[in-house]
Every structure is written in C-alpha cells, then in structure tokens.
N, C-alpha and C positions, 0 to 999 in steps of 0.2 A: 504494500500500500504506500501511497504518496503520503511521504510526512508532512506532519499539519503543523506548522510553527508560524507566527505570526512576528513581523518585524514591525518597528517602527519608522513610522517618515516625519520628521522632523524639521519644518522651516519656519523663519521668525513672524511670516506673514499670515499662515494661517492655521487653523486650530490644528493640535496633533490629532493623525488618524492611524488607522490599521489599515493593511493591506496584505491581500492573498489571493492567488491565481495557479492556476495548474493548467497545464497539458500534457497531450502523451503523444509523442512522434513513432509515428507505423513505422520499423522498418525490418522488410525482408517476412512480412505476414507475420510479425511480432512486434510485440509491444515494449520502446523504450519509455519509461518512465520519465519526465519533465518538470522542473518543478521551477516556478517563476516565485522570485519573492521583492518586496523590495527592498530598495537601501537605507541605511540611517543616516543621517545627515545632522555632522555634529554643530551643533550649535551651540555656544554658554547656557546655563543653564537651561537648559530645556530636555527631556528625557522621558522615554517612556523603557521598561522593560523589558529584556530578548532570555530566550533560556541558556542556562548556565552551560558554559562545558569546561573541561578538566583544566585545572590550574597548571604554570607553568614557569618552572623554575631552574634556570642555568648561570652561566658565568655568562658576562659580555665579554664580545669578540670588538672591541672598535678598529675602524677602518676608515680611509677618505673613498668614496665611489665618484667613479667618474664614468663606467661602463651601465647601461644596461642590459647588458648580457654577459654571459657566465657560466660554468657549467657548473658552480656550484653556489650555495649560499653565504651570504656572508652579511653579518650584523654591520651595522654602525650607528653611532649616536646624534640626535641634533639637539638642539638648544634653540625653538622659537620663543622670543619676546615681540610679544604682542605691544601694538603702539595704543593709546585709549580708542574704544568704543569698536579696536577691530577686532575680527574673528578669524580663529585658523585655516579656515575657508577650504574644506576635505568635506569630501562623501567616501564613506567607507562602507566597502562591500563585505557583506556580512554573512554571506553564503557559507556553509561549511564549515562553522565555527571559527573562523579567522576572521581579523582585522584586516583589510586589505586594502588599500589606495584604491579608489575608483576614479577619481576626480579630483584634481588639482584645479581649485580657482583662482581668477588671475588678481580678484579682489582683495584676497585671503591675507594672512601672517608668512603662512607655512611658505607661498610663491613669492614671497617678496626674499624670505629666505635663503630660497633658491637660488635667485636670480643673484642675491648677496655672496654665497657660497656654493658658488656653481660644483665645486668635489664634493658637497655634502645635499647634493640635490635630490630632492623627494621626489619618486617619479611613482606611476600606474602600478600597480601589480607590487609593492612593496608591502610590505605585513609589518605591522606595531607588533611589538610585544614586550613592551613596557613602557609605564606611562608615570612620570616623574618620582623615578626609582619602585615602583612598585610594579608587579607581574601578579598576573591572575587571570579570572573569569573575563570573557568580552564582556560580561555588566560589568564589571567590576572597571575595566578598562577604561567603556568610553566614560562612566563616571566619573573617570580623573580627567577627562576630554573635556568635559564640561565643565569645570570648575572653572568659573571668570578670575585668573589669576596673571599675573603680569609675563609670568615666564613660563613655560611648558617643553618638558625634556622629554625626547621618545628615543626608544633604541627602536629599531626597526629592521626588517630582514630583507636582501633581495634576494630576489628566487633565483634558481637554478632553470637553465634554459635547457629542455632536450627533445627530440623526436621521434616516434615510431610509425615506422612504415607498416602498416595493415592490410591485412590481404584478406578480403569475406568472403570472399570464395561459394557463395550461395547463404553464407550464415550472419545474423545478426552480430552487430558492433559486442551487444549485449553488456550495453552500460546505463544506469541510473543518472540521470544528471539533472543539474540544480542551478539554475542561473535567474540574475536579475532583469526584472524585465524594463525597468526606469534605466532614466540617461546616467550614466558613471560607471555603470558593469562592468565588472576585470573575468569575461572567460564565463566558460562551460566549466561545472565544477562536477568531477566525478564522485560521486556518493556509494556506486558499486559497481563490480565487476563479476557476470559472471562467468560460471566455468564452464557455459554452450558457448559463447562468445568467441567473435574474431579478435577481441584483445588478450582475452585470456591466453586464446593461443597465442597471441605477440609476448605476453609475459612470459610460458613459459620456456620461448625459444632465444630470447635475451634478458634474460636474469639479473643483468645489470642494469637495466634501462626497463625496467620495470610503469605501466601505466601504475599509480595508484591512490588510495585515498586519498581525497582536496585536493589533488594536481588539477590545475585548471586547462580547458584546450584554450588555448584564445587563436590558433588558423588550423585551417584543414586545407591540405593543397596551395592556392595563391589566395585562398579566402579567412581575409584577416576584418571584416568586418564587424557588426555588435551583435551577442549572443543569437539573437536570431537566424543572424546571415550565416555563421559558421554554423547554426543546427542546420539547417539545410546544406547546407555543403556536405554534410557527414551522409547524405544521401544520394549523392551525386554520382560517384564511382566506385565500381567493386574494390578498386585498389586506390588507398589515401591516404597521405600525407600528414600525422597529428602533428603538431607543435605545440608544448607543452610548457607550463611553467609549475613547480613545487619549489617549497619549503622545507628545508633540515629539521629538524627536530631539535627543540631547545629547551 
C-alpha cells in the first residue's frame, strides 16, 4: 500500500495547509507505486509537524566544495547570518526522511551566502544534517530552521553521483517511488526494490553500485527534467540510462 504521511507547506502569505496526492504509473502490465507529496518551506517561525525518523549521530567531516559532482559524499559546514527581517530562503524536500535542498532563493540568507563564499556554496540535492550543532529527527531539525535567530550553522552532505544501466528485458523496473509534486523537487526517490525487478537484477550483477534506499533518480537517458518528466522517461525504453544521487550514512 501507498504510505499515507502528510507534509506540510508553509508560506508567510497564506494560512498553513496539508497536502496529499498519489498515483501509480503502469509499467510493463504492472503496477509501480507513486507517491506525490509536498514540500516544506522553511520559514521563521512558522511550522507544522512531519513524522519522526531515526536520529542521527557522527563526527563532522569539514570540507570547502566547489564541485557538484563526486563519486562520493562529503560533509561541510556553513555559517549563515541573517541581515534583519531576512529569511534563509530554502525549500526543503522532504521525501524519504531527508533534508534535502530543493530550492535555492535568490531573495534568501543562505544565496546571498553563496554568492559571498562561492567554495562553501549551497546547491540542489545537498542534505542538512545538522542544525546549529544539534542532529536529530527532521522535526527536530527544521525546528532549529525556524528559530528567528541572527546566525544559523548547518553541516550539510553532498551526494554521491553514480549510474546504472538497466536492461527490462520484458520485466518491470519494479520500484516504489516517492517524489514531490510542487516547484523545488530534488529527484524520484526510491522507497523499494523488488526482487521481480529489472533493478534488482542490476543490483545483483554490480554489487558495488548498488540502486538503493532514498537514492534519488533525478535523469533517465538525456531526461533531466522535474519529477514528472523523468517518471515518464523511465517508460520510454526497454534499455535506460538511471543517474542517481545518494547519501553516506552519518
């Protein structure tokens, strides 16, 4: 069954609500399961609650990043200060129990940042996972997100870049997946794999490059457009091209 989790949308203009949508894309006279949800959009004070998931606690790796690509992960730390009455100006995708960069604004804290410390630049697809020295729950998180305070310290993770070539050969993808259906979504997020699947068999024939849990696709083939565009694309051709990004484990 399609899990039911309800996120929150959060903007300063108009009252907080709820949002929830499902579909299920046919493919191959099987059914991949869909799951559309939306984003939360951190604003100071303002919040509604998402459910909890497992707390998380390592050593910081700091780093200056200047690539967004990589074949592996790697932490680093910022230090936005906020000037009065601005906002860190992120939408954060919230799909699969990660903090994720969806949306960089050009109004914000965080892109003025950026722009300031071009090696210490916040980009798309980056993961919080700590929010002025504390690590935890995403409630737990973006509630230090929103604390109207003058300074706001994040470690943060870039993903690992990698791809698998799939071959369906008559059979289903045979993945779960979970994506935002609002403007700032980072990727199709895999939620499961089964083992009738043409990924499955990609897994187990490269064991090192493994699809898996919260890896998100963001292109399939030359299709790098928004969740939508690359779910269709994943129906296009018996043989496809994923491009993938994950998260180390911290």
């Amino acid at each position: 069954a399609i899990l039911a989790q309800l996120h929150a949308v959060l903007t300063p203009s108009r009252p907080r609500g709820l949002m929830f949508t499902s579909c299920c894309l046919v493919e191959g006279g099987r059914e991949t399961e869909i799951e559309e949800r939306s984003l939360v959009k951190v604003i100071p004070n303002q919040w509604d609650g998402m459910p909890d998931v497992a707390s998380e606690k390592v050593a910081v790796q700091e780093v200056s990043m200047s690539s967004s690509s990589q074949p592996y992960s790697v932490n680093y730390t910022v230090e936005i200060a906020k000037q009065p009455h601005e906002q860190l100006g992120i939408i954060l995708d919230t799909v699969g129990h990660s903090l994720v960069v969806g949306e960089i604004q050009a109004s914000g804290a965080v892109y003025r940042h950026s722009q300031e410390h071009p090696d210490l630049r916040m980009q798309r697809g980056d993961r919080i996972i700590e929010v002025n020295g504390f690590r935890g729950t995403t409630v737990e998180l973006v509630s230090r997100l929103k604390v109207d305070g003058a300074n706001t310290e994040m470690v943060l993770q870039r993903p690992r870049h990698y791809t698998a070539k799939v071959k369906k050969e008559g059979r289903p993808l045979g993945l779960t997946l979970n994506f935002n259906k609002m403007a700032g979504a980072f990727g199709l997020v895999v939620m499961h794999v089964s083992a009738q699947g043409a990924v499955h068999l990609w897994n187990e024939q490269n064991p090192g490059c493994k699809v898996g849990i919260g890896d998100r696709i963001v292109a399939v083939d030359s299709v790098s457009g928004s969740p939508p565009e690359v779910l269709q694309a994943l129906k296009s051709n018996d043989d496809i091209t994923l491009s993938l990004v994950a998260w180390d484990a911290t």
